[in-house]
C-alpha positions in Angstrom: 18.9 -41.9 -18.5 17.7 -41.7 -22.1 14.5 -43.5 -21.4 14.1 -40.9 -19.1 14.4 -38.5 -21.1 12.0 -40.1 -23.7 9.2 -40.5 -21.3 9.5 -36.8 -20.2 9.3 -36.1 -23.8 6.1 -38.4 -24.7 4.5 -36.7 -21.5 5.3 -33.0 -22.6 3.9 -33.8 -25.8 0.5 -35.9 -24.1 0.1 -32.9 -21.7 0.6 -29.9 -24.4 -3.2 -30.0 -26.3 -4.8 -30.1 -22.5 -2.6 -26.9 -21.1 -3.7 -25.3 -24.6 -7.3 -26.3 -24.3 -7.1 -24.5 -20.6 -5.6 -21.6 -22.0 -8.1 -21.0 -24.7 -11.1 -20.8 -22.1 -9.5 -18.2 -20.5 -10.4 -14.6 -21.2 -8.2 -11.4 -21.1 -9.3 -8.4 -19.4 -7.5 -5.0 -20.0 -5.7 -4.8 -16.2 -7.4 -2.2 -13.5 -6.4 1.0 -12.3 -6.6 1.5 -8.9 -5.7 4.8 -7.6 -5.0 5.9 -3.8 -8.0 9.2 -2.9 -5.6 11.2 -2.1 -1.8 11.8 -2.2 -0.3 12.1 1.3 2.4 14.9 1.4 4.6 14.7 5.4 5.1 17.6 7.7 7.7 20.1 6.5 9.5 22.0 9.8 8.5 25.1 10.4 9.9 26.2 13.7 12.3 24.3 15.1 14.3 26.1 18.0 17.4 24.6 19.1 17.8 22.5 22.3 20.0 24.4 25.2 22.8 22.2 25.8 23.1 21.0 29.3 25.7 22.8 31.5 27.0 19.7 32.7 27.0 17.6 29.7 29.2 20.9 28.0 31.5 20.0 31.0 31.8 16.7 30.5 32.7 16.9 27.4 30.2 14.6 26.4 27.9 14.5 22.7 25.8 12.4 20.6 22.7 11.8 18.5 19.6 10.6 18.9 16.7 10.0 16.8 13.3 10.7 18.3 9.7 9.6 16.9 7.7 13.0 16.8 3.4 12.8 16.5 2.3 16.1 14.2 -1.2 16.8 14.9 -3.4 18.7 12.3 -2.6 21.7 13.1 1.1 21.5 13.0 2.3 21.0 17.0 3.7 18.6 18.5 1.6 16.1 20.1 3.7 13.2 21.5 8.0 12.7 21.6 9.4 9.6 22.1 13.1 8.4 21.9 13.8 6.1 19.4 17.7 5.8 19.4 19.3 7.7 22.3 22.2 10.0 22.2 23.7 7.6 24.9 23.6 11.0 27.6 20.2 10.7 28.8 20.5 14.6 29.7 20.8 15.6 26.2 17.9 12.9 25.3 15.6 14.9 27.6 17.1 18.2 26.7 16.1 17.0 23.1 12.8 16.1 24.1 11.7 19.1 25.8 13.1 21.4 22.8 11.3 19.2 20.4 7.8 19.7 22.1 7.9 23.2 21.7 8.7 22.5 17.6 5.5 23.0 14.9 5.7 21.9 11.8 3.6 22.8 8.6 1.3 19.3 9.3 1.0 16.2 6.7 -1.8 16.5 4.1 -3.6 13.7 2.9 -5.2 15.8 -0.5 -6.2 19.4 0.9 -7.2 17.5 4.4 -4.0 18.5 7.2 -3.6 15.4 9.3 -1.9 14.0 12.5 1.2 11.8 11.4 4.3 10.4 12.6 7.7 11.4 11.6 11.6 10.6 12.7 13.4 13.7 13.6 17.2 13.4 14.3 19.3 15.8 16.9 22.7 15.5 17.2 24.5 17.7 20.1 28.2 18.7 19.2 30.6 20.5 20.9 32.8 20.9 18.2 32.5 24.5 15.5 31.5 23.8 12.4 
């Protein structure tokens, strides 16, 4: 164990002057900036009416929430809907849907430029009053 220890030492030492000699070639630079054109701000709703709950899921008794992938085009409807968790009811999933495609939104921005984006919109039907 010592002689181990000895022969890591000698090394360190024999290896020291040629990691310094590497280092000294090397020269600093100050570090670059790199900055995005422009900031990208997401859609903000704008009008958002409620889905009609289906007569026969009231009934039923039966809720849930479901998370849907909505496509904002530039300027601000709704271009594409598609169900990314369901509610569980596929009644209230396409009730969902169909409400959401009549949504607009104030569209994403990319600077002063509007553009189409993706964003995840959550609906949750409940029977209970809040």
């Amino acid at each position: 164990m010592r002689r181990r220890f000895w022969l890591l030492l000698v090394l360190a030492v024999l290896l020291a002057p040629m990691r310094a000699g590497a280092q000294s070639d090397l020269i600093r630079l100050e570090p670059m900036e790199v900055r995005g054109a422009h900031v990208f701000h997401p859609p903000k709703y704008q009008s958002t009416p409620l889905p009609s709950y289906p007569p026969a899921a009231r009934e039923q008794g039966l809720e849930g929430m479901g998370v849907f992938d909505v496509r904002v085009m530039q300027d601000g409807r709704v271009g594409e809907v598609k169900v990314k968790r369901s509610t569980g009811v596929p009644v209230l999933d396409e009730a969902a849907e169909r409400a959401i495609k009549t949504w607009t939104f104030e569209p994403g921005q990319r600077g002063p430029t509007p553009v189409a984006s993706w964003v995840e919109v959550p609906v949750r039907f409940s029977l209970k009053a809040r």
